[in-house]
N, CA, C and O atoms as a GROMACS GRO file, in nm:
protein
  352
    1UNK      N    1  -1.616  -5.143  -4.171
    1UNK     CA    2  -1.744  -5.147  -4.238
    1UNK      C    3  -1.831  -5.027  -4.200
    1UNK      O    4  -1.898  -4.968  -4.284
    2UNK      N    5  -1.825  -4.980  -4.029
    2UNK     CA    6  -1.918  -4.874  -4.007
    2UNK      C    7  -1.882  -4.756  -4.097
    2UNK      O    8  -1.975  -4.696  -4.152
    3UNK      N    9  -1.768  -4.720  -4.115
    3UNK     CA   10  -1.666  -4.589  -4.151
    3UNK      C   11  -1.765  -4.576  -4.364
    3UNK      O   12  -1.829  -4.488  -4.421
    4UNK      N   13  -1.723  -4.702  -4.400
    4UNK     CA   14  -1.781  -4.716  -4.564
    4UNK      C   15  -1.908  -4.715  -4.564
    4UNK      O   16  -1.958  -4.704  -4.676
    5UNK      N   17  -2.009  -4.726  -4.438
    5UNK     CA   18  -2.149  -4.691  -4.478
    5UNK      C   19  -2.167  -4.568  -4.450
    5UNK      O   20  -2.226  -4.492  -4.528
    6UNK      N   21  -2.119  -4.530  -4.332
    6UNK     CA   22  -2.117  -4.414  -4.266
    6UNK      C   23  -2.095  -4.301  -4.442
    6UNK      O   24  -2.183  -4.220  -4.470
    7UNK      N   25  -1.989  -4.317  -4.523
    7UNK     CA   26  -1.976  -4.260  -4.618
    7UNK      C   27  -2.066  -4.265  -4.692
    7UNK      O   28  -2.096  -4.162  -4.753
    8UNK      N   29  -2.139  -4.386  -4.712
    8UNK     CA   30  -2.228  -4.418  -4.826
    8UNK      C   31  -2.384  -4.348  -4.761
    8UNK      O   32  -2.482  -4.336  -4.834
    9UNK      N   33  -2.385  -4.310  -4.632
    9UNK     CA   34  -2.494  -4.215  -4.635
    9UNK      C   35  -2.528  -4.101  -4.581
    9UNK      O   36  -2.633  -4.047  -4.548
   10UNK      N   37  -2.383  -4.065  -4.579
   10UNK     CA   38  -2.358  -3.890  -4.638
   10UNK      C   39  -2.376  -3.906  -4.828
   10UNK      O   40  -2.442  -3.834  -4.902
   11UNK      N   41  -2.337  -3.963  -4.846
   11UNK     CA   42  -2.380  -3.964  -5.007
   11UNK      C   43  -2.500  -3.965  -5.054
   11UNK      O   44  -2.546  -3.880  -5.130
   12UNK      N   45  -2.556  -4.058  -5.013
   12UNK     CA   46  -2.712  -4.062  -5.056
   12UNK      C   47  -2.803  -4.095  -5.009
   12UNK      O   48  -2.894  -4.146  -5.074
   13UNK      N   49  -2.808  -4.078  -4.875
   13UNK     CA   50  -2.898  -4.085  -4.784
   13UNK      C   51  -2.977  -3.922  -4.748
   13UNK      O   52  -3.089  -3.911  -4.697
   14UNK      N   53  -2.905  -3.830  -4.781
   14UNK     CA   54  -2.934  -3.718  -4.726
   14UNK      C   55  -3.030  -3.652  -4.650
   14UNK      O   56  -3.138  -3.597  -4.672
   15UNK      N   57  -2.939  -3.679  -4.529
   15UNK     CA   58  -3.004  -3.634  -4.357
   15UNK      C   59  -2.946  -3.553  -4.296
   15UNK      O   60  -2.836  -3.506  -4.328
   16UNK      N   61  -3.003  -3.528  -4.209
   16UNK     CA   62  -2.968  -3.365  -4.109
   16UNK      C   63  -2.855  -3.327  -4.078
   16UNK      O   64  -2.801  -3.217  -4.083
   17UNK      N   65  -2.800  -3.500  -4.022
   17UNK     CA   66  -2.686  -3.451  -3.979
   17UNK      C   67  -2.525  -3.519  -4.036
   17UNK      O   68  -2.538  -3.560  -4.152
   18UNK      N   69  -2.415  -3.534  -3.995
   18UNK     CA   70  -2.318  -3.599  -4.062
   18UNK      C   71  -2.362  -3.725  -4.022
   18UNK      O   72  -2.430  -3.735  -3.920
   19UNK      N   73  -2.322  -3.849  -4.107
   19UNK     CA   74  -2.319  -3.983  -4.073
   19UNK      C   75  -2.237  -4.050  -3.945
   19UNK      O   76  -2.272  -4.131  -3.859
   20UNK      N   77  -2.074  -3.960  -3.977
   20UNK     CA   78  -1.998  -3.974  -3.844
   20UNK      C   79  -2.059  -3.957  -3.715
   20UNK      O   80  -2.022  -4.028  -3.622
   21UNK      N   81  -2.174  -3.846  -3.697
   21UNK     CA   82  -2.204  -3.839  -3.624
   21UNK      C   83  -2.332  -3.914  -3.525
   21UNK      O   84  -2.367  -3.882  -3.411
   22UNK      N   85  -2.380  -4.012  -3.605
   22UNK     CA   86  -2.481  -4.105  -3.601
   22UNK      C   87  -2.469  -4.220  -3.460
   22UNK      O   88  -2.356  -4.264  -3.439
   23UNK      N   89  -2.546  -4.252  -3.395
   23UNK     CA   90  -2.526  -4.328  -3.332
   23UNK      C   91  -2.554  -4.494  -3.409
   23UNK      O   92  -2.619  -4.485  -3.513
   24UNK      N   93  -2.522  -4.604  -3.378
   24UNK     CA   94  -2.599  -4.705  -3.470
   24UNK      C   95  -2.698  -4.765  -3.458
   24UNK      O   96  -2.727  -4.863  -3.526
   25UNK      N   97  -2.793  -4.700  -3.338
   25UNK     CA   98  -2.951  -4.692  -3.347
   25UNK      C   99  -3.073  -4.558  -3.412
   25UNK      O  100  -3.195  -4.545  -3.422
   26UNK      N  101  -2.923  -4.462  -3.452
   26UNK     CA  102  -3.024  -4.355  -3.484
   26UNK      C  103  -3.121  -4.399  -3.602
   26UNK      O  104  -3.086  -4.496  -3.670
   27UNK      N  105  -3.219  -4.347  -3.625
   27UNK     CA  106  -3.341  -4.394  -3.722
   27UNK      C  107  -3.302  -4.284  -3.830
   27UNK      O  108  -3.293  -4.167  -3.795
   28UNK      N  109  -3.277  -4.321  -3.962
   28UNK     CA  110  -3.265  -4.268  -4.047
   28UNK      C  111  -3.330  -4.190  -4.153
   28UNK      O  112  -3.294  -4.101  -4.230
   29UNK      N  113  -3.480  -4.281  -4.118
   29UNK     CA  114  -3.590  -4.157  -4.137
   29UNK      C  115  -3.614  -4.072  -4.121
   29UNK      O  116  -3.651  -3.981  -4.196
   30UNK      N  117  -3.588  -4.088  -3.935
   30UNK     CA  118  -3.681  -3.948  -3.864
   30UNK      C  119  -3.545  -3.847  -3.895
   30UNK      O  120  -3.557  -3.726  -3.877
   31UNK      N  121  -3.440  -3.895  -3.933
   31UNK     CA  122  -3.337  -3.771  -3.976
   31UNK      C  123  -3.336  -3.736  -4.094
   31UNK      O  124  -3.230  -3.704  -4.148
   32UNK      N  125  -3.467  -3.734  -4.167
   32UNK     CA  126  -3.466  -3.750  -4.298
   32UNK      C  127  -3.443  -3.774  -4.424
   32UNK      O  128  -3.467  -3.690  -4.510
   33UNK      N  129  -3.389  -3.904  -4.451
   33UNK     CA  130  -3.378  -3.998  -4.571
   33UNK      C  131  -3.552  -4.033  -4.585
   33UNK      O  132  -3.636  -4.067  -4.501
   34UNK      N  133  -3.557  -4.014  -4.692
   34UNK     CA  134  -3.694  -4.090  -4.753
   34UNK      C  135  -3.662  -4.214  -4.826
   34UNK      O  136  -3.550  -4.263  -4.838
   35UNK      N  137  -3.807  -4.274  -4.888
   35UNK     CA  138  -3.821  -4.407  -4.923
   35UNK      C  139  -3.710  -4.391  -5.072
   35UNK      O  140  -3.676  -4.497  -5.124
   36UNK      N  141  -3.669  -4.283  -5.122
   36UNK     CA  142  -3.597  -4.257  -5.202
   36UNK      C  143  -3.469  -4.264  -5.200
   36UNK      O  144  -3.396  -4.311  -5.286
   37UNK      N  145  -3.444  -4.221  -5.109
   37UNK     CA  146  -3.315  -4.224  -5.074
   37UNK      C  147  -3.281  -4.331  -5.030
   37UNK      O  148  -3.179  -4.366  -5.089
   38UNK      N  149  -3.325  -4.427  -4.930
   38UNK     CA  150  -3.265  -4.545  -4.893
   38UNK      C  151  -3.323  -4.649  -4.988
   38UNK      O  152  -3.350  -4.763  -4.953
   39UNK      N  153  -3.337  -4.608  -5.095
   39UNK     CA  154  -3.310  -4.747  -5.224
   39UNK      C  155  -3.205  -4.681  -5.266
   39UNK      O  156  -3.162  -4.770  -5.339
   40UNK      N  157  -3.124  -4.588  -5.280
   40UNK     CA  158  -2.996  -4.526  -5.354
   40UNK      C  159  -2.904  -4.563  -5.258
   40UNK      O  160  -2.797  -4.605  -5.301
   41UNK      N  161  -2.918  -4.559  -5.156
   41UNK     CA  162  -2.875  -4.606  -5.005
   41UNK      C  163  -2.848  -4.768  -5.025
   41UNK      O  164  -2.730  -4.802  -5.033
   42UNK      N  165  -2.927  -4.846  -5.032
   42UNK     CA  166  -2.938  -4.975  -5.048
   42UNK      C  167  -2.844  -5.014  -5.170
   42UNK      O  168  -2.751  -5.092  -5.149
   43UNK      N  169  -2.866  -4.960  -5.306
   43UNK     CA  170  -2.780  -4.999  -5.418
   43UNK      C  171  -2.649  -4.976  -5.397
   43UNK      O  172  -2.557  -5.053  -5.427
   44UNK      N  173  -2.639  -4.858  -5.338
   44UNK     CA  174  -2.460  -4.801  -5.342
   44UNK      C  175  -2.436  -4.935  -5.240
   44UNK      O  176  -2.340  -5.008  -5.263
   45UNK      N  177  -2.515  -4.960  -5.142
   45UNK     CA  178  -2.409  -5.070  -5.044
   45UNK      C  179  -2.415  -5.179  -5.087
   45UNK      O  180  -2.325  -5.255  -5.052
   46UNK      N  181  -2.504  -5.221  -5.164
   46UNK     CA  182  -2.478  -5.356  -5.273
   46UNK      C  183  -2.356  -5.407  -5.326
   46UNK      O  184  -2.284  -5.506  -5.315
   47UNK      N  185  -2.369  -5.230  -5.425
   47UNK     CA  186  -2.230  -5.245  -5.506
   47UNK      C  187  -2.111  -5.213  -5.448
   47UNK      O  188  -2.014  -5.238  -5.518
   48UNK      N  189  -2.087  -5.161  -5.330
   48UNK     CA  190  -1.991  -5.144  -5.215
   48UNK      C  191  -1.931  -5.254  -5.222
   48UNK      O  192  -1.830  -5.283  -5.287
   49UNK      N  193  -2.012  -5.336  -5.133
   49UNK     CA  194  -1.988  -5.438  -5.096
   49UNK      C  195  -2.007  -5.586  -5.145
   49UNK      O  196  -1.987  -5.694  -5.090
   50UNK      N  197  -2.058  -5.544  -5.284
   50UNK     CA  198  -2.054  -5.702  -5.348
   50UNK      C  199  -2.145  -5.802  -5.305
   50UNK      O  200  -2.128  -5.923  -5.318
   51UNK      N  201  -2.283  -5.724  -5.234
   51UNK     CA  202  -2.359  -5.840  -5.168
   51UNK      C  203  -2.496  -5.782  -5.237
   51UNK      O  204  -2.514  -5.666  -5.275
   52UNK      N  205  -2.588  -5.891  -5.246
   52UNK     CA  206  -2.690  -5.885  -5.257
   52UNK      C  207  -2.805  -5.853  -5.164
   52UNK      O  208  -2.773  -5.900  -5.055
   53UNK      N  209  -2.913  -5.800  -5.156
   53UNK     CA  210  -3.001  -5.826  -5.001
   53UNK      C  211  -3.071  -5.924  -5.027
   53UNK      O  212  -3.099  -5.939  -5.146
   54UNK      N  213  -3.116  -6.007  -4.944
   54UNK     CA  214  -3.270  -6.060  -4.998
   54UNK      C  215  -3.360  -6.054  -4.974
   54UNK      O  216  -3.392  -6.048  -4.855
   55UNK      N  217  -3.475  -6.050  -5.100
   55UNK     CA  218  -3.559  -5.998  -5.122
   55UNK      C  219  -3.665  -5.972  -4.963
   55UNK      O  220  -3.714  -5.866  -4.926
   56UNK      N  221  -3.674  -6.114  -4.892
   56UNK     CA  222  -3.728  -6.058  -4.738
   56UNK      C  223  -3.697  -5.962  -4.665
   56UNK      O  224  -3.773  -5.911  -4.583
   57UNK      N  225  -3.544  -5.917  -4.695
   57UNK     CA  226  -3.486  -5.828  -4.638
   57UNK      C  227  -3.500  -5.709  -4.682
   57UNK      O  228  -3.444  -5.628  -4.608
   58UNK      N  229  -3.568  -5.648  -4.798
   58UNK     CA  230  -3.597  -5.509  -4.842
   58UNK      C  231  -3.710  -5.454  -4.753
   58UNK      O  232  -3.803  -5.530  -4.781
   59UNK      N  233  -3.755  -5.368  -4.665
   59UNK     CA  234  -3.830  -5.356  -4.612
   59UNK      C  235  -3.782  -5.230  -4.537
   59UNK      O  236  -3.663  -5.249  -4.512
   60UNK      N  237  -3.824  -5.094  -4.482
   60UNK     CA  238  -3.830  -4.998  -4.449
   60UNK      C  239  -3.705  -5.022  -4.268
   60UNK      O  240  -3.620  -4.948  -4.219
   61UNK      N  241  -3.767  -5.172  -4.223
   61UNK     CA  242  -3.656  -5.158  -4.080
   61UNK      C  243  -3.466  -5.196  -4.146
   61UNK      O  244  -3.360  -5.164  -4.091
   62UNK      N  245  -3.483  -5.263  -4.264
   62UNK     CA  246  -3.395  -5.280  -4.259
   62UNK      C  247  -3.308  -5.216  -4.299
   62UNK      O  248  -3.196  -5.267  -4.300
   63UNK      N  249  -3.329  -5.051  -4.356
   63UNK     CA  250  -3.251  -4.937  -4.384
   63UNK      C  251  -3.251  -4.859  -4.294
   63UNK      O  252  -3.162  -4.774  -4.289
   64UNK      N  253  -3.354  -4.866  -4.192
   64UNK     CA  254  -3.339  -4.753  -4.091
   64UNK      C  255  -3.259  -4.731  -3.976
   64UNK      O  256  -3.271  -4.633  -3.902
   65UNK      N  257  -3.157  -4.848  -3.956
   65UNK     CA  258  -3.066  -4.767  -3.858
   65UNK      C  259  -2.931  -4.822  -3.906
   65UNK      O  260  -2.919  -4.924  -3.974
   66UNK      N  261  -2.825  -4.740  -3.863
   66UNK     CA  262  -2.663  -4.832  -3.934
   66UNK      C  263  -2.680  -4.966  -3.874
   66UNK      O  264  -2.714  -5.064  -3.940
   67UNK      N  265  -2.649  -4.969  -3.713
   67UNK     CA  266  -2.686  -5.116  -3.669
   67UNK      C  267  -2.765  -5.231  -3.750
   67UNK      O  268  -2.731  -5.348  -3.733
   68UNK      N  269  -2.866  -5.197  -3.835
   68UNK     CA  270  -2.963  -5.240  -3.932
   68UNK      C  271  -2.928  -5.300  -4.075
   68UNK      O  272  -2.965  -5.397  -4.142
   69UNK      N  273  -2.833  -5.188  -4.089
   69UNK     CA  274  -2.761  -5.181  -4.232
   69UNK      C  275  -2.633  -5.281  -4.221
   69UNK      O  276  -2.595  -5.350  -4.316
   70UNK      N  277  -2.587  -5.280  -4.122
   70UNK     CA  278  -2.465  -5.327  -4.082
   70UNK      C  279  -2.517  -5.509  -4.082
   70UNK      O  280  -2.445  -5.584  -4.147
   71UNK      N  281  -2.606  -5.553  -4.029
   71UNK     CA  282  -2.626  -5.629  -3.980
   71UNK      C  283  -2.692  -5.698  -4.118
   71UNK      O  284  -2.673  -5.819  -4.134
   72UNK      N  285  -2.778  -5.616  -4.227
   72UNK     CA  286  -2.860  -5.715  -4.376
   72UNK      C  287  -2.690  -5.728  -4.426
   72UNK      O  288  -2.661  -5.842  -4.462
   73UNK      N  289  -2.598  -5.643  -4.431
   73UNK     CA  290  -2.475  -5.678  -4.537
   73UNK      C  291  -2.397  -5.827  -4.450
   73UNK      O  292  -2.399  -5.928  -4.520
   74UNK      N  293  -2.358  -5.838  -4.364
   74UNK     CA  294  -2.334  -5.877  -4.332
   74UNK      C  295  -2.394  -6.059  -4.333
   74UNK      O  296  -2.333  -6.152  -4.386
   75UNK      N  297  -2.473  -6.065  -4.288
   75UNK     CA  298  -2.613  -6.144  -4.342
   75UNK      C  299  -2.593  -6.191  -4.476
   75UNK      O  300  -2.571  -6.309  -4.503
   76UNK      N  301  -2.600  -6.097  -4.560
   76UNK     CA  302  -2.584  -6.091  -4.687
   76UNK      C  303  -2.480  -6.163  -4.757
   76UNK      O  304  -2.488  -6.237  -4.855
   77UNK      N  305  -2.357  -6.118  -4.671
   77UNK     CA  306  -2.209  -6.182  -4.738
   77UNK      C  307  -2.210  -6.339  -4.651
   77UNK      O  308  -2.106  -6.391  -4.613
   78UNK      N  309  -2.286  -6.372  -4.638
   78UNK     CA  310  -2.279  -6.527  -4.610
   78UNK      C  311  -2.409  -6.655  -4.699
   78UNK      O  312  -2.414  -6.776  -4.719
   79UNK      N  313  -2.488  -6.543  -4.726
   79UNK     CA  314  -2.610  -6.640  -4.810
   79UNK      C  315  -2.553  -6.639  -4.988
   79UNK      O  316  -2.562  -6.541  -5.062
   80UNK      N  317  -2.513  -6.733  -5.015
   80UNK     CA  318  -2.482  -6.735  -5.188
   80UNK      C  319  -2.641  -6.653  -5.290
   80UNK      O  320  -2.757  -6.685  -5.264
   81UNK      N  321  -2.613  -6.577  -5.372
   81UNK     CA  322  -2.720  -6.550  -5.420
   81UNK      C  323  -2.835  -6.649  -5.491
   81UNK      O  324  -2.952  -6.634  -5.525
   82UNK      N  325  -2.719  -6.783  -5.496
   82UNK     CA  326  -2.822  -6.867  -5.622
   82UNK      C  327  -2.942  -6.935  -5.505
   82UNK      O  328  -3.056  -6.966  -5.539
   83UNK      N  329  -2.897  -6.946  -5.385
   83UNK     CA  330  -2.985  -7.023  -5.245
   83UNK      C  331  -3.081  -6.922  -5.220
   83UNK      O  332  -3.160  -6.956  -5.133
   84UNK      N  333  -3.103  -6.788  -5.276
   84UNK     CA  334  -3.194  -6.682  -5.196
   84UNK      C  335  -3.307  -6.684  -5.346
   84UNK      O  336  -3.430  -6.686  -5.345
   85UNK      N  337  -3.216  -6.682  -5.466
   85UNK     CA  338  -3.282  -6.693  -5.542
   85UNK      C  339  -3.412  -6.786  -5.554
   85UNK      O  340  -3.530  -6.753  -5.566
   86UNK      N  341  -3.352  -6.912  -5.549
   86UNK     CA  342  -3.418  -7.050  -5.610
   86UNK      C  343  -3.565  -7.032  -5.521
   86UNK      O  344  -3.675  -7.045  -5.575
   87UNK      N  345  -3.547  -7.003  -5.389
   87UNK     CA  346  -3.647  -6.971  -5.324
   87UNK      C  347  -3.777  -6.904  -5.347
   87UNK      O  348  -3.884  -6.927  -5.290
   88UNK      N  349  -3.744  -6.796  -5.463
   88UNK     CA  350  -3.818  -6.693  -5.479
   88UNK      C  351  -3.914  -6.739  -5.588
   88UNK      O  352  -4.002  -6.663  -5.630
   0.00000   0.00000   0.00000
């Protein structure tokens, strides 16, 4: 899973440095992805991975580190979408 995000933001995250080279607390901001980029960031790992986020979960911490990213998909692939929905 780290290796397919790691890809997905060299793609469209675009920051300073390689993704490989990331630790999974680095902050993805201060390496410059903007609020732009990690919604292109966010969709590609959606459709990656076949998961939805929910909606509590869109929020600026939860794109900013892989550890972060790693942890809403994951999250993600266990809540059915129709239970996150009905909520809303």
């Amino acid at each position: 899973m780290f290796e397919m995000i790691q890809r997905l933001i060299d793609q469209e995250a675009q920051i300073c440095i390689p993704a490989g080279n990331l630790t999974p607390r680095a902050n993805l901001y201060e390496l410059g992805m903007t609020p732009y980029t990690a919604i292109r960031l966010l969709l590609a790992i959606e459709r990656e991975f076949r998961v939805e986020f929910p909606r509590e979960s869109l929020n600026r911490q939860t794109m900013a580190t892989l550890e972060n990213i790693v942890r809403g998909v994951r999250a993600s692939q266990f809540v059915p979408a129709y239970e996150w929905r009905e909520a809303a």
